[in-house]
N, C-alpha and C positions, 0 to 999 in steps of 0.2 A: 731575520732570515738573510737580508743582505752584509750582514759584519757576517754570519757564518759562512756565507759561500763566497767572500771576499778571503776569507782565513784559509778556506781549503785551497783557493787559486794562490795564493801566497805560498802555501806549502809547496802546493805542486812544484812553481816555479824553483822555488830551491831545493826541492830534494831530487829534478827531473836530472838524468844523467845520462851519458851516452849507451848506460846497459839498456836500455829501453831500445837500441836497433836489433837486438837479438833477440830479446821477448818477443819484437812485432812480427819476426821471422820466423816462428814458433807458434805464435798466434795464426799467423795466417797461413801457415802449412796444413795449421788442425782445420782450419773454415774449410780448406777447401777438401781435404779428408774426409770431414762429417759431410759436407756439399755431396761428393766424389759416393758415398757410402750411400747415399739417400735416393740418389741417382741410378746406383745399382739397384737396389732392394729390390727386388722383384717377389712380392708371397701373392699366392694363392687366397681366394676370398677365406676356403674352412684355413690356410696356415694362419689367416691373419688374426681369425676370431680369440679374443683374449688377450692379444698384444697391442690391442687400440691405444692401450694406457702408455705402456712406453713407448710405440710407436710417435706420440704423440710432443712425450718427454724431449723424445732426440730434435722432432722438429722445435720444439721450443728453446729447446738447448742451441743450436742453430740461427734462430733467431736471437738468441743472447749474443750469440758470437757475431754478426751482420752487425748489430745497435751497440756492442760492447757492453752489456749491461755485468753489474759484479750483484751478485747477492751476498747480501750479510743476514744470517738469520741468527733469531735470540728464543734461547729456552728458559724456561724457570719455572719455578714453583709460586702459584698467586700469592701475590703481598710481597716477591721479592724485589719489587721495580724495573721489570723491563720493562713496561712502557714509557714510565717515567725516564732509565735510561735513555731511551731512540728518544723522549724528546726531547732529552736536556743534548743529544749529538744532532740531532735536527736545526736544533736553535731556535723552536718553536714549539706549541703546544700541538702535537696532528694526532696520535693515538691517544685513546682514552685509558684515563687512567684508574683505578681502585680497584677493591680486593676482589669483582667479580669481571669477569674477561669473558671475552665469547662472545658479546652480545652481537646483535645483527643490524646494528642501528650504524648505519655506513657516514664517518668522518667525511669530508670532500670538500675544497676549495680547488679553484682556479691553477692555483698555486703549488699545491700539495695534493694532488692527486691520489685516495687513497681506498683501495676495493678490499673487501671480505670474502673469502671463502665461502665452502660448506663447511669447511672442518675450524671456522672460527679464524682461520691463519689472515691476519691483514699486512698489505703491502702496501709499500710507497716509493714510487719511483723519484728519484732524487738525481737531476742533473746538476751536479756540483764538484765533478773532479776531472774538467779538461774536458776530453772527448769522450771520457769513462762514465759511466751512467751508474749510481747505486742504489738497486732497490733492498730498502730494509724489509725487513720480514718479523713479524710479534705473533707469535705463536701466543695458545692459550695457556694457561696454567697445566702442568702436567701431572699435578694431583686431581687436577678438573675432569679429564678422559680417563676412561676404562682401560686396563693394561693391555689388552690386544689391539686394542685402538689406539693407543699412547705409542705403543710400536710403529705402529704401522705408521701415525703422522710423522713420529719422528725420524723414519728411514724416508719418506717419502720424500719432507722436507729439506732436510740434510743431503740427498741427492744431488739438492736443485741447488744447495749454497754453495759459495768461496768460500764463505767466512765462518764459522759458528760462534757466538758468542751464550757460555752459558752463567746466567745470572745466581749469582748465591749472596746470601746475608751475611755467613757466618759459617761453624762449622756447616756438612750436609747430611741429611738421612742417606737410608738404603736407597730411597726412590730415586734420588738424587744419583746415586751412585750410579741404578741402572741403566737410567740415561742417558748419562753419560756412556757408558762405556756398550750402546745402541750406537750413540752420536760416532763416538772413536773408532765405530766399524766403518764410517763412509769414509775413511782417510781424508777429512778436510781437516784446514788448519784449524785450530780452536783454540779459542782463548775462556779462561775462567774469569769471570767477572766477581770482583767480593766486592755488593754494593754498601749504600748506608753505612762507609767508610766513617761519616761523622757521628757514630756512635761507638768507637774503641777509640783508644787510646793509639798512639805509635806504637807503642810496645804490642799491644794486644793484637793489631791489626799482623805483625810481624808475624806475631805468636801462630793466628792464623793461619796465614799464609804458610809457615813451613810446616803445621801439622796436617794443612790439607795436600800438599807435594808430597811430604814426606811417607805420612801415614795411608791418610784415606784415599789418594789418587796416582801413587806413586809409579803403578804402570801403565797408568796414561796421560798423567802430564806431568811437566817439569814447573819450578817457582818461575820461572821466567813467563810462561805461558797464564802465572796470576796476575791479575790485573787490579788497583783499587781504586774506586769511586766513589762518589756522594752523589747519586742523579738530582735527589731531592732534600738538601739538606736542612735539616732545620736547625735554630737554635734557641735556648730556653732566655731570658728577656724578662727585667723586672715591669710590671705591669702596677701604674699608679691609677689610684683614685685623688686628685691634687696634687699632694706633697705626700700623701699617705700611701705606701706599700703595701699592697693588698691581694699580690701573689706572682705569677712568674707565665707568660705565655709562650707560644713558640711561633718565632719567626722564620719566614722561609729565606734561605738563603741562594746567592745563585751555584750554578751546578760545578760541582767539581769532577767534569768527565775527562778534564785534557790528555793525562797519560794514554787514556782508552784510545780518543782521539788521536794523538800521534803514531802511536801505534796503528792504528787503523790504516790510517793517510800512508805512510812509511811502507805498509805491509802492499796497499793496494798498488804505489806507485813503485815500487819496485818489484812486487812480482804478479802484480792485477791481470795483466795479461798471460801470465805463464798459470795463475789459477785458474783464468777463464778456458786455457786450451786443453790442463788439466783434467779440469772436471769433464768440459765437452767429450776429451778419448775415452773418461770412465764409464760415461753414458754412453756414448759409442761401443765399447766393450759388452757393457752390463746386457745392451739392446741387442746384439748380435749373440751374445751368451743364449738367447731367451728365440731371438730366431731361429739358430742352427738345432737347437734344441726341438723348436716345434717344427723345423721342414721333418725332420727328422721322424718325430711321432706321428706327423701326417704322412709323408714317407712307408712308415710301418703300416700304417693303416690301409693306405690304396695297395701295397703287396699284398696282406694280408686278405685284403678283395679280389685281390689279381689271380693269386693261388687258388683262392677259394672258387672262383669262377671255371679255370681251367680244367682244378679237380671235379666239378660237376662235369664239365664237357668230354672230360675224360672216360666216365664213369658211363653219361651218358651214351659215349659213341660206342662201349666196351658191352653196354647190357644189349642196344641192340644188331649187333654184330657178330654173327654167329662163327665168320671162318675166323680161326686162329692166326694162321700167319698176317692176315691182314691186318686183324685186332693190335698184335703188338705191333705190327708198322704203322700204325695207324695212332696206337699210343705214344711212341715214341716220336712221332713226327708232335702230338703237343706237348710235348717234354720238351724240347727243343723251344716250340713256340712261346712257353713259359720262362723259360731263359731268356730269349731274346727280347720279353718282352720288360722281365723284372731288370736287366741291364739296362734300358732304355730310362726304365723309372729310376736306377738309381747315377743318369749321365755318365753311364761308363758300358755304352753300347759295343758290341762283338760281332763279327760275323757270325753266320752261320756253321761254320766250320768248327771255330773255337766252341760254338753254342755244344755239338756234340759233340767234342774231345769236352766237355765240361762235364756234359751230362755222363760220357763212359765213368770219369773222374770220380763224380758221383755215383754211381751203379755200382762200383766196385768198393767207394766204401759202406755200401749200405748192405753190402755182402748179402747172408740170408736173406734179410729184406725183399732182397732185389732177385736173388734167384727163385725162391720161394714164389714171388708176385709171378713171375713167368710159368712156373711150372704148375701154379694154380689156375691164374688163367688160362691156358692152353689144356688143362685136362677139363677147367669147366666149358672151354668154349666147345669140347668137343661133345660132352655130356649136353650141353644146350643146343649142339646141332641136330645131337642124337633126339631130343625133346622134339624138334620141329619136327624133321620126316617122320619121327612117328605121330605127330599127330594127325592125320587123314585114316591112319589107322584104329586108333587108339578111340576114334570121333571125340577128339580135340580134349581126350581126358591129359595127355601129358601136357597139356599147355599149364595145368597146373601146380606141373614139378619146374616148369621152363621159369617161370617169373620167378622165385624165389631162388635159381642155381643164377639168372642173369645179372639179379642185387646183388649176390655173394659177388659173383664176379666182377661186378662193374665197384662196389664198394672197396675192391683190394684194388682194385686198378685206379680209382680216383685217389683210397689214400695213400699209394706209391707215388703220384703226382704231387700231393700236398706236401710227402717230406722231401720230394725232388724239390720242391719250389722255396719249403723253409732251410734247408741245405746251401741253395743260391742264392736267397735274402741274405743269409749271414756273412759269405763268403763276397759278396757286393757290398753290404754293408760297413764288412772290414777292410775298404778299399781293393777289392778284387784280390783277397790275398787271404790264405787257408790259417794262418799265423806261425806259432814256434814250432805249434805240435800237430801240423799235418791236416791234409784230407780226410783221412781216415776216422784218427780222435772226432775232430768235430762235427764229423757228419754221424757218429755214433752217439756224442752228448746228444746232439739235437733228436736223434731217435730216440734216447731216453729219456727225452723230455717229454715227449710226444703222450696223451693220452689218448693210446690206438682204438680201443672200446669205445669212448666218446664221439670221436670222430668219425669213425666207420658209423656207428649208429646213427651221429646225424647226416653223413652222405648218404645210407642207403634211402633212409626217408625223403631227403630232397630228390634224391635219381626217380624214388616210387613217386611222389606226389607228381614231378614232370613227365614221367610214362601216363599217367594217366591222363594227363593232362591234355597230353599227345596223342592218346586213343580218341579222347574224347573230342 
């Protein structure tokens, strides 16, 4: 352990160079970006529900950036030797090694600090390059996990790395293929590792190498980005009884990681910190992708309560309100109310004035709609007046044509409200702006979107069940 973290400070020392003042300046613009970003957030308890996971990511990610930490993580297929790899780059034996992986059974020294997942992934924090901290990462075999599950770790994983390193023998399957080309969606650097190097020839090992560039991975990696090793080399060794030959055993030899290693060292000290700031704005991105996204559908949803309330209230004040002109001033006054309330919800508040040059806006493109709802209303409010006085006449028989003309009534009047309200969600929603093709167009899509029968049916029944509710 001590000759390997004596060799990386040796590196560091000579490959450190003055490009390292403009990384640190790139680094620490992003710290305080993700700082600055984390600081804003402000969601709501139902915005937050579901976003625990990356909410959490970005803090973690944050804290990498604070401690400088680099992750290097490694994929393969079991029996390729990635464990073997980390610990022949470790310089020590710390992950366990053989053809079954996963286990739960937690490695740990003083020294080597090293925790298990749920999903099998073990880590080791490794302070050995300067002020840069590198935690390796040994994922499980990825024939070992289910294919939906195989995704999901390795997007999850690959997130969190700088580095990916993915481990192969030899030529790769399809599995292999898809994997990778999972891994190549998180844009981190990646190296192809072709271990157990001490079982080809030069030639073969070449051979290798340009048929997996060329043929099998040619639009996601270059030969440059192959890598060749021997984590765990062995070699075969005549095996005596005295002076008698008696067969050939295999001896382990030490590891031939170095090119991986220089590479490594090289990659981290010259752009370890422009990875680390990297990754930090992807996460930063990916996480605000997934907020704006759900203030958004939370957003939709409290309108969508907003409308829905108003159109009751509408409906309500409509059924029991017998004079007409007051009815429509009286509806129009929460048409207005509903405007100013849904601009409020979407931080792009209006006067009162604009509320009703909005609402005319709207009125006139909902054309029939809107003259229709008037001239309905106003013939039923007089038919429902007409109900009342005659009932002392009638001894209170017309009260039972008056309840069913006041649901008609109060039902067209709540859902003129409702496409007033979904009219102004969209036109706030598109940043207060009708778009290329007008008032008009859009407030007519949205009326043909509408399912007018559904809706009316379930206002009049909410308006009935609150009259009664109201009598009672």
């Amino acid at each position: 352990m001590v000759d390997s973290l004596q060799q990386w400070q040796e590196v560091e020392a000579v490959l450190a160079d003055l490009s390292q003042a403009s990384q640190e300046h790139h680094y620490r613009q992003t710290h305080r970006l993700v700082q600055d970003y984390l600081d804003r957030l402000q969601l709501s308890p139902r915005e937050q529900q579901g976003l625990e996971p990356l909410l959490k990511s970005l803090e973690r990610m944050q804290a990498k950036l604070e401690q400088q930490v680099l992750h290097i993580a490694v994929f393969g297929l079991v029996g390729r030797g990635k464990s073997s790899l980390l610990n022949a780059l470790v310089g020590e034996t710390v992950f366990e090694t053989g053809a079954i992986h996963g286990v739960t059974t937690a490695i740990a020294t003083a020294a080597w600090p090293l925790t298990t997942d749920e999903d099998g992934v073990q880590r080791l924090r490794w302070s050995g390059l300067g002020d840069v901290q590198v935690e390796l990462i040994d994922t499980p075999g990825i024939d070992e996990i289910d294919g939906d599950q195989r995704e999901a770790l390795a997007k999850r994983v690959a997130q969190q790395a700088d580095l990916i390193l993915f481990v192969v023998s030899g030529d790769i399957s399809q599995l292999e293929q898809d994997t990778l080309t999972v891994l190549h969606q998180a844009h981190k650097p990646l190296l192809l590792v072709l271990n157990k190097a001490d079982q080809y020839s030069d030639r073969d090992r070449e051979a290798i190498r340009n048929k997996l560039a060329d043929e099998r991975l040619r639009h996601l990696i270059s030969i440059d980005e192959i890598v060749t090793v021997a984590a765990a080399p062995r070699q075969a060794e005549p095996e005596y009884d005295g002076d008698r030959l008696v067969g050939t055993k295999l001896v382990s030899l030490p590891p031939q990681v170095e090119p991986l290693r220089q590479r490594i060292i090289t990659l981290l000290l010259h752009e370890g910190q422009s990875l680390l700031a990297l990754n930090a704005l992807l996460q930063m991105a990916m996480v605000d992708r997934q907020v704006v996204r759900r203030k958004l559908q939370s957003r939709d949803r409290q309108a969508e309560e907003l409308i829905w309330r108003f159109a009751i209230a509408k409906g309500m004040a409509v059924a029991i309100n017998p004079i007409s002109f007051v009815d429509l001033l009286g509806g129009a006054a929460i048409d207005v109310a509903l405007i100013l309330q849904l601009s409020q919800l979407y931080d792009l508040p209006i006067g009162e004035g604009k509320a009703i040059a909005l609402l005319r806006t709207i009125a006139v493109g909902m054309g029939s709609l809107g003259l229709g709802e008037g001239l309905v209303r106003v013939g039923l409010s007089a038919l429902k007046g007409l109900m009342g006085v005659a009932a002392p006449v009638s001894g209170g028989l017309s009260l039972g044509v008056y309840v069913p003309v006041a649901l008609t009534q109060a039902g067209i009047g709540g859902f003129a409200t409702y496409a007033i309200g979904q009219v102004t969600k969209a036109y706030l929603a598109n940043g207060a702006d009708w778009g290329p093709e007008g008032a008009g167009l859009l407030t007519q899509q949205i009326l043909d979107s509408l399912d007018e029968a559904a809706i009316l049916q379930r206002l009049r029944g909410e308006i009935d069940r609150r009259l009664r509710l109201k009598q009672l």
